[in-house]
N, C-alpha and C positions, 0 to 999 in steps of 0.2 A: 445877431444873437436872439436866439426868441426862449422865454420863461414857462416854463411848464411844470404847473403843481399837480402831484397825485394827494390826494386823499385817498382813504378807503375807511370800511369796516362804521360807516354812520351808524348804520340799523334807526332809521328813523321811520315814525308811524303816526297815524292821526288817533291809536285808540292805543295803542303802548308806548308813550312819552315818557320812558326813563330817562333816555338817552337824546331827548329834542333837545335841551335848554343848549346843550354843547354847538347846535346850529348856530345861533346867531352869535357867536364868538367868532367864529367858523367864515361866515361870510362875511363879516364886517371884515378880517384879517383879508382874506380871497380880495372885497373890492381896493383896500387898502392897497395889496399885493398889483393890483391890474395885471395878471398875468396873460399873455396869448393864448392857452390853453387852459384847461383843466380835465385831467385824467382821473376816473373814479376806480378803485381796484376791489370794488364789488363790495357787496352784502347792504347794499345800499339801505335795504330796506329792513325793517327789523321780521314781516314772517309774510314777503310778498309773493313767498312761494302756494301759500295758502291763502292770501287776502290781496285781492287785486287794489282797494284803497289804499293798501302802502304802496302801491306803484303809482297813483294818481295824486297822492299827499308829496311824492317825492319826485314827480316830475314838474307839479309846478312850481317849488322850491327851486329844480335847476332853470326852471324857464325864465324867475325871477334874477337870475344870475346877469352878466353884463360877458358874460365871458362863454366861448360853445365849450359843453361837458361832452365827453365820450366817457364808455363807464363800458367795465365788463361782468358779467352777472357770477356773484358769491352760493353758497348755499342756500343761505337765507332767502335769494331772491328765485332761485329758480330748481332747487333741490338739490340732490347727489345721485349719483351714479350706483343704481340699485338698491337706493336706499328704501328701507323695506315700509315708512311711514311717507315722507315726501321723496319719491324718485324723479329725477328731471327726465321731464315728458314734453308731450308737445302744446297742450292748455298751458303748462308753468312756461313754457319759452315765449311760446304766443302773448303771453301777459305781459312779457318782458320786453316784444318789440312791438305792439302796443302802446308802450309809454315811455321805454328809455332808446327805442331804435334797434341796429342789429349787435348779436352778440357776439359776432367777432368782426372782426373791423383794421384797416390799413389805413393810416395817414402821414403823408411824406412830409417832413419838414428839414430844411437846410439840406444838410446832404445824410441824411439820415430818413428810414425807413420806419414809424412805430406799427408795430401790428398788435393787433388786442385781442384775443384768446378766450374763450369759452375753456377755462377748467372744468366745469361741471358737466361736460360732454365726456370727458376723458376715462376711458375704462366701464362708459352705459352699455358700450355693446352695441347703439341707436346707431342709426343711418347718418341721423347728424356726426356723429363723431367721425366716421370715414370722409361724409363732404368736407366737414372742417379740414384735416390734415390735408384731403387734395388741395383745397383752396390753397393752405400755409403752403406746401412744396410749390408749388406755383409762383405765390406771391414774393417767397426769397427768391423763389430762382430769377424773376422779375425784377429785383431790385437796383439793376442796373448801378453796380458798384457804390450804392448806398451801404452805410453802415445799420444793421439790424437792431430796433430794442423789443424786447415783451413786453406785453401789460397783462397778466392775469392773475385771477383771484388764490389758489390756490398754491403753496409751491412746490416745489419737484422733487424736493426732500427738504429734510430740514439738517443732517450732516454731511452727508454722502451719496454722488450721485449712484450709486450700484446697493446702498442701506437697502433693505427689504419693507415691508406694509408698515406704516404707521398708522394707521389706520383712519383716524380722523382730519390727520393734521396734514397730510400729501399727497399728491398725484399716486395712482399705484403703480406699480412696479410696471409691470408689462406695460402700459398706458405710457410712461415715462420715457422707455428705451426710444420708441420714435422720434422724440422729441430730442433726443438726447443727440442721436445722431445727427438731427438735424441744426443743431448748434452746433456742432463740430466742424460740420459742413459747408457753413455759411459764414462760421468764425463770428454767431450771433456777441453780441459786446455789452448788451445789456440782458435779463431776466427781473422783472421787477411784478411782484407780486404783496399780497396782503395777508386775511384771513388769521394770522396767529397772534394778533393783536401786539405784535414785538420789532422794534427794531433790528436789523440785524446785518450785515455788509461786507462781501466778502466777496474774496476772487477764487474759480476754480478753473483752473485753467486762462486761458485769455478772456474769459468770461463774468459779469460783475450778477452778481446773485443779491439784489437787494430787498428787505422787507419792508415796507412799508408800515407805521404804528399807524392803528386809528384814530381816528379822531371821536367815537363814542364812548368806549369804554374799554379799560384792562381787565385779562383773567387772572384770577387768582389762584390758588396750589389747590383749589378744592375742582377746579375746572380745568386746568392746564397744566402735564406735565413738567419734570424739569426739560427744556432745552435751550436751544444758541438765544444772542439776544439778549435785548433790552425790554423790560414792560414797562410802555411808558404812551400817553398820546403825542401827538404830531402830523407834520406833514411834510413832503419829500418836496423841494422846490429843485429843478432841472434846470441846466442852461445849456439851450443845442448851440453851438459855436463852430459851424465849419464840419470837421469829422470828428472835434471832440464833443465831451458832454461833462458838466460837473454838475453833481450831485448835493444839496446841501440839507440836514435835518434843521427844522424849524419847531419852536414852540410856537402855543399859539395861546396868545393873551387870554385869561376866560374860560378855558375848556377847564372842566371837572373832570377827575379822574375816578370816574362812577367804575364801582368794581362788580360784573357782571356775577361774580359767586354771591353776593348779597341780595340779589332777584331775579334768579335765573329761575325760582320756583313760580315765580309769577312773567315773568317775560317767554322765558322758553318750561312749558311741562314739560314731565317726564319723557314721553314719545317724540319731543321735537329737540330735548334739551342738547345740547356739547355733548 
């Protein structure tokens, strides 16, 4: 059986420390934990999309680690998909594997397949987003009767796989159907993603849709609509076993539940804000 913790949603920085102190709760639980793995489900950095020292403050935090991180890149770390102030481009990708490696990624463990997912490619229109998809068609088709998991930052909806734009909070529509099909296809058995800073776990179809909470900080009703979920910090502990997998929410001794609507005017301005 091997243990595999996801975190996500740090947003940690060596010049915006709202959200550091919640680090060394963080990794003292992680060394305690000894897990084989550790999965990061993005925004690692709190504005790495525009400041490459949050991806040099945050990689040597991983490097300090005892345990190998793979991580997929959030907004925060490498922008959105035609977003008109930070768009993900090729400087903000280059920054990315630069310090944290590549940002989509396959690693086999048991009899299980994880592949890790560039959301932030998804509906750019960019070059990269067509490699990406060829690479994924490939790598399921490859999987040699492995069972399939996701890792990515963003999710695919937040109700309903066919729901329309939500604009901030989901893959877009057109972006989605691809991927949609391609879980169908494959009979993928996990989707595990972050980004809405909420718990939340649920089967659609033979399919497990799970959120990941952060571990930096919750949004509040001034920043985050109503939807599914829990607002709450955590971390997701996995146990691959054979062809299954269980899933279990963890609290983590120490973390502050820092509420990102109380300095979001100084963490993210106006042009970069939620």
């Amino acid at each position: 059986m091997l243990r595999v913790l996801h975190i996500s949603d740090t947003h940690l920085s060596p010049r915006k420390r709202h959200f550091e102190p919640n680090w060394a709760p963080l990794r003292a639980w992680i060394e305690a934990e000894n897990p084989d793995l550790i999965l990061h489900g993005g925004d690692v950095t709190v504005d790495g999309a525009n400041d490459e020292d949050d991806f040099r403050f945050c990689a040597e935090l991983f490097s300090n680690l005892r345990v190998p991180v793979l991580a997929v890149p959030g907004n925060h770390d490498v922008g959105e998909p035609r977003h008109l102030h930070q768009p993900v481009n090729s400087e903000r990708l280059a920054r990315w594997h630069r310090h944290l490696g590549p940002d989509y990624w396959c690693r086999d463990i048991e009899k299980w397949r994880l592949i890790g997912l560039n959301s932030q490619l998804l509906g750019s229109g960019r070059s990269e987003e067509k490699r990406q998809l060829d690479w994924l068609k490939t790598t399921m088709s490859e999987a040699r009767r492995r069972r399939i998991a996701w890792f990515l930052h963003m999710p695919l909806f937040l109700e309903d796989p066919v729901e329309g734009d939500i604009g901030y909070w989901t893959v877009k529509p057109d972006a989605r159907a691809p991927l949609l099909d391609l879980i169908s296809m494959h009979q993928v058995a996990l989707v595990a993603t972050g980004h809405v800073h909420r718990l939340h776990d649920r089967h659609v179809g033979r399919t497990r849709y799970l959120w990941a909470p952060s571990s930096g900080f919750v949004c509040g009703p001034a920043t985050q609509p109503p939807m599914p979920g829990v607002s709450r910090l955590g971390v997701v502990v996995y146990r691959f076993d054979g062809t299954e997998v269980e899933a279990e929410i963890k609290d983590v001794a120490g973390l502050t539940p820092y509420r990102i609507d109380d300095v979001i005017h100084e963490v993210y301005p106006p042009h970069d804000a939620l």
